[in-house]
FIDOZA-135986 format. One record per residue (C-alpha): residue number from 1; x negated, y, z negated. Coordinates in Angstrom, 1 decimal. Each point is the difference from the previous one (the first is absolute). Example, Ala and Ser with C-alpha at 12.3 -4.5 7.8 and 13.67 -1.06 7.14 Angstrom:
2
   num       c1       c2       c3
     1    -12.3     -4.5     -7.8
     2     -1.4      3.4      0.7
This chain:
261
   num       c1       c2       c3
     1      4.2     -1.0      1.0
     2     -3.2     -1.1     -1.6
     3     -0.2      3.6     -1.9
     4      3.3      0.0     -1.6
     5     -0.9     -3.0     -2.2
     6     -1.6      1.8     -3.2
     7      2.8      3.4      0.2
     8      2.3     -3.5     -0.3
     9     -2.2     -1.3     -2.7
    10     -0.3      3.2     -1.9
    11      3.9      0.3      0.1
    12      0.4     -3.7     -1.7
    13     -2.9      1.4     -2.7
    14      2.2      2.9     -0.4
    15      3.0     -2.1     -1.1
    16     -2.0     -2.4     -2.1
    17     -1.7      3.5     -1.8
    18      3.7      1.2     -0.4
    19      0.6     -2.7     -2.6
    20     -2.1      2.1     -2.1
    21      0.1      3.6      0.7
    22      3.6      0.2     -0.8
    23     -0.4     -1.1     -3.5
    24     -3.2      2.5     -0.6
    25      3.1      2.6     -0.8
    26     -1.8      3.3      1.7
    27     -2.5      1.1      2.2
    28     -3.4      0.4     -0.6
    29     -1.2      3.5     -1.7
    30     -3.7      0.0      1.0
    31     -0.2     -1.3      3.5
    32     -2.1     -3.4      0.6
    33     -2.1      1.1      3.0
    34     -2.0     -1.8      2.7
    35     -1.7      1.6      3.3
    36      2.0      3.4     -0.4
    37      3.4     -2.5     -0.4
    38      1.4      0.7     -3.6
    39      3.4     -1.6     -0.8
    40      2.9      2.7     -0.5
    41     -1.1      2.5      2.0
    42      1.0      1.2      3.0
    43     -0.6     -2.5      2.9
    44      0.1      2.8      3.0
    45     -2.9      1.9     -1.7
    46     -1.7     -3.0      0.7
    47     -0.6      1.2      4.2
    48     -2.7      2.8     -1.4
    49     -2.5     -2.5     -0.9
    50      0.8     -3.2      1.3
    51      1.4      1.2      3.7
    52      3.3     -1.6      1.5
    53      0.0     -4.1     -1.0
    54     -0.3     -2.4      3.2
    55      3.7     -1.2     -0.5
    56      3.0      0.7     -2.3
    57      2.6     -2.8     -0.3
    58      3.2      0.9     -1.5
    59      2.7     -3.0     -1.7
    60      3.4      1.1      1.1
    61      1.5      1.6     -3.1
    62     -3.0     -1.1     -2.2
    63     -0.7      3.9     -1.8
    64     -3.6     -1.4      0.5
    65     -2.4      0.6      3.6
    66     -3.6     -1.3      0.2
    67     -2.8      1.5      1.9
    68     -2.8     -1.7      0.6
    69     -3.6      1.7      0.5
    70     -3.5     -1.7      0.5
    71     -2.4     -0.2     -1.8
    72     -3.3      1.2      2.3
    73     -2.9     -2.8      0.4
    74      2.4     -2.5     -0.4
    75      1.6     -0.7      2.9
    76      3.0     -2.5     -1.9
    77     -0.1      1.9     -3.1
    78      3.3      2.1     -0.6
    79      1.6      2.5     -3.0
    80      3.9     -0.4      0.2
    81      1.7      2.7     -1.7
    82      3.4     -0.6     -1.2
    83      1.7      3.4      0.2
    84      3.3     -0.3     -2.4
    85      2.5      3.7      0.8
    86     -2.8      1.3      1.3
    87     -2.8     -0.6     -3.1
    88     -2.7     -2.4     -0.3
    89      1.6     -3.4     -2.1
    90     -2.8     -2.3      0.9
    91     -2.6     -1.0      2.2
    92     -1.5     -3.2      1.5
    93     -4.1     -0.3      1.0
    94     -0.2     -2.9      1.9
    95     -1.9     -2.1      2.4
    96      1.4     -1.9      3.1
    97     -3.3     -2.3     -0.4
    98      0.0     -2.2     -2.6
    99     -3.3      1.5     -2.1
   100     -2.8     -2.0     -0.6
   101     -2.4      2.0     -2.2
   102      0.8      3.6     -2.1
   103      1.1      2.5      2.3
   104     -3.1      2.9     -0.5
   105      2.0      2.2      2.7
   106      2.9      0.6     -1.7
   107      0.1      1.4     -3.4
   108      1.4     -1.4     -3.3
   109      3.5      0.5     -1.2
   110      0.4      1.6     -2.9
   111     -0.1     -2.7     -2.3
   112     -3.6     -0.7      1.7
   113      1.1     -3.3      1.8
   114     -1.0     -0.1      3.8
   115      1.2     -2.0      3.2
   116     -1.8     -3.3      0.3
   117     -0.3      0.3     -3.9
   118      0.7     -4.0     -1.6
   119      3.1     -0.7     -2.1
   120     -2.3     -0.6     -2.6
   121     -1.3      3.4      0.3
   122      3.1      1.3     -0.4
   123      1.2     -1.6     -3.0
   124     -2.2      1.2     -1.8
   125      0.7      3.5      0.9
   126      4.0     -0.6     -0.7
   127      0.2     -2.7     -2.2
   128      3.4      0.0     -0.9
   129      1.1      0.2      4.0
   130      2.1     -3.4      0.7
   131     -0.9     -2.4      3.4
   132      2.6      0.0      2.4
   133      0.2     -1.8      3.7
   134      2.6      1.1      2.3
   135     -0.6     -1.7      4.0
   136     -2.8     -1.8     -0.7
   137     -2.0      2.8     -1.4
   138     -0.7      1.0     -4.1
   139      0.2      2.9     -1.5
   140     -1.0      1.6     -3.1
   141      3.2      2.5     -1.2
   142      0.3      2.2     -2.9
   143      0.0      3.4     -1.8
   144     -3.0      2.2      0.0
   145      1.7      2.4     -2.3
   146      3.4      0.5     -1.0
   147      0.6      1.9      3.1
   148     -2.0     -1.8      2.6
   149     -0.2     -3.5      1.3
   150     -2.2     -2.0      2.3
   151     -0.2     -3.0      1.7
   152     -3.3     -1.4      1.9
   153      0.5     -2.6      2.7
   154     -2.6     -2.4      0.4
   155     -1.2     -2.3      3.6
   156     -1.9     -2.5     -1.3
   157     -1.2      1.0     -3.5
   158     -0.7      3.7      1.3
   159      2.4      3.1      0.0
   160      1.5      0.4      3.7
   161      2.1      3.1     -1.4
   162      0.4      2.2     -3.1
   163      3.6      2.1     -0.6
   164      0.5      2.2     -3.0
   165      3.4      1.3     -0.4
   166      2.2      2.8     -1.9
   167      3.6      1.0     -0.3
   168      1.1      3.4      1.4
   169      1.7      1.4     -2.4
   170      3.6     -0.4      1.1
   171      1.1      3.7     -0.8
   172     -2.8      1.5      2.3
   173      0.9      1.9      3.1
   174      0.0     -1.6      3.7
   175     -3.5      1.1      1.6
   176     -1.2      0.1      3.8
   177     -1.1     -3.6      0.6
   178     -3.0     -1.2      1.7
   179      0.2      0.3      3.5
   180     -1.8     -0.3      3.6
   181      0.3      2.9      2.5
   182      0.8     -0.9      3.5
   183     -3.4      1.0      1.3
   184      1.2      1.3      3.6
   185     -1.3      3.4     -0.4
   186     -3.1      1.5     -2.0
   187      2.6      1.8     -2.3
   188      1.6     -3.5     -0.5
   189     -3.8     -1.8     -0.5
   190     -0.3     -3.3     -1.9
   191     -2.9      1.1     -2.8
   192     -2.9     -1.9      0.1
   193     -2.3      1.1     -2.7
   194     -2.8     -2.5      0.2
   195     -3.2      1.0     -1.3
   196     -1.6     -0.5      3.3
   197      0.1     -0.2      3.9
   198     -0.6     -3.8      0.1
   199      2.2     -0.9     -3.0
   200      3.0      2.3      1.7
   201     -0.2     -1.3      3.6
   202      0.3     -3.2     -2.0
   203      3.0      1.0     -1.6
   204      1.8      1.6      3.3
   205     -0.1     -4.0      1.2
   206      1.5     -1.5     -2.9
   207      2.9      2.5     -0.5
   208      0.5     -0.6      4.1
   209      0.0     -4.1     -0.8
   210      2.2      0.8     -3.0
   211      2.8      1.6      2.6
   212      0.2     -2.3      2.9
   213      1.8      1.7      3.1
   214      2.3     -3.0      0.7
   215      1.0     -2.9     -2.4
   216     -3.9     -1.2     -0.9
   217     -1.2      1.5      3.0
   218     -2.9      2.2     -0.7
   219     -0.7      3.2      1.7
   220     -2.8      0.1      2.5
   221     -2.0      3.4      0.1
   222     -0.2      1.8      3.0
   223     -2.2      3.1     -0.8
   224     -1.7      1.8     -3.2
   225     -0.3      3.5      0.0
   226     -0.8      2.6     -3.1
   227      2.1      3.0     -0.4
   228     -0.5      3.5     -2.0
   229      2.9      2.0     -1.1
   230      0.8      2.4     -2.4
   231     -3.5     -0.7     -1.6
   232      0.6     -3.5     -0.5
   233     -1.7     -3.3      2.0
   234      2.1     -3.0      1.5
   235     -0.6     -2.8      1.9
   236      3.0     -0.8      2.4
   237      0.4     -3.2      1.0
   238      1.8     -1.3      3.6
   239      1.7     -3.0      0.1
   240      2.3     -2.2      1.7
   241      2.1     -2.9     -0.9
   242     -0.7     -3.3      2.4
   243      3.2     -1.1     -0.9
   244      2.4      2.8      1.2
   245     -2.6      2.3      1.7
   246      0.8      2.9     -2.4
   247     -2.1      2.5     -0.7
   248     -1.1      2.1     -2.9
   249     -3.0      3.0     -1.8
   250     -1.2     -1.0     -3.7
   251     -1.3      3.2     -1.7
   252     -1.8     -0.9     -2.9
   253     -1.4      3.1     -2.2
   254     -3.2     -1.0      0.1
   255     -1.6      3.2     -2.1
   256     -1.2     -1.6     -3.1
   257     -3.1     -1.8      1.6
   258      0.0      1.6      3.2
   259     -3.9      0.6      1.2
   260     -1.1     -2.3     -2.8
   261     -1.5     -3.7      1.1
């Protein structure tokens, strides 16, 4: 499936980062932070302000998940957070469009570099970063600190993706991971916490394209209806599977922008 490309991509980043990071000896002590992500904290305390993420792909034993949430008024711009033993060692903004111009949707990392930013502008931001190419595509790699590394892929002379990455330190407790909720029931709701009606509708559609009912068969909606309970708003979806004629409610918590266009 189309979708499942970049949480593959971000996994082969992750390995390539991992040539570093091990080296950097310990984790971070001031957290590198970017859209309420910081490295080395907690990845499940991530679902207050960023909702549940569209997908969460797992690697058999890997310790390491990734979630991936979108990025509003973007439609093919992602974050991929990489949730290590359930804290935050890294996370991926990236594109599925190859950029042609700056990206003025989607802010800076920390260093100040942006998507669709040109290798030239990067360089001069992180000099000492070496040029890599992996598949056909080049990368920059390198430390931003002695606890954090980077590397910034580039499609054509622009950056397609940006990952920084930290280690977790190794002597930390096991935490809850990121995960989704099965969304049968309003005390089970998937959190959508879009900032509006139009940007959260829009949202309910990707996670449904993002969870196909039946190999890549997508799930074809058979009614919309908005439900109150316990003082909270969602919007239950019905829908049915053309493949195997199943059946089945999405309750997404739809309180964050609920009445707001």
């Amino acid at each position: 499936m189309k979708n499942s490309n970049r949480g593959i991509a971000a996994a082969s980043l992750t390995l390539a980062i991992a040539a570093i990071v091990p080296a950097l000896g310990r984790a971070a002590d001031l957290p590198v932070t970017w859209g309420g992500i910081s490295l080395g904290l907690p990845a499940a305390a991530l679902r207050a302000n960023l909702g549940d993420p569209l997908r969460v792909v797992s690697f058999g034993d890997s310790p390491r998940i990734i979630a991936r949430y979108w990025i509003p008024g973007d439609n093919s711009t992602y974050v991929l957070v990489i949730d290590e033993r359930g804290y935050v060692s890294g996370f991926e903004i990236s594109t599925d469009a190859p950029p042609m111009a700056v990206s003025t949707t989607v802010p800076p990392d920390p260093s100040g570099v942006r998507l669709g930013d040109t290798m030239e502008t990067v360089k001069s931001k992180h000099p000492d970063f070496k040029e890599t190419t992996s598949s056909g595509q080049t990368a920059l790699v390198g430390k931003i600190s002695p606890t954090v590394a980077a590397i910034y892929a580039f499609t054509a002379d622009r950056v397609q993706s940006i990952e920084w990455a930290a280690p977790v330190k190794p002597d930390l407790p096991a935490l809850p991971r990121i995960s989704l909720p099965p969304g049968d029931s309003p005390a089970t709701a998937i959190l959508d916490v879009q900032q509006n009606e139009s940007d959260g509708v829009g949202w309910e559609y990707r996670f449904l394209s993002f969870h196909p009912c039946s190999g890549d068969v997508p799930w074809k909606l058979q009614s919309q209806a908005l439900v109150h309970a316990n003082g909270r708003s969602y919007d239950r979806l019905t829908v049915a599977c053309p493949a195997t004629s199943a059946q089945r409610d999405f309750y997404f918590d739809v309180t964050s922008y609920f009445g707001k266009m």
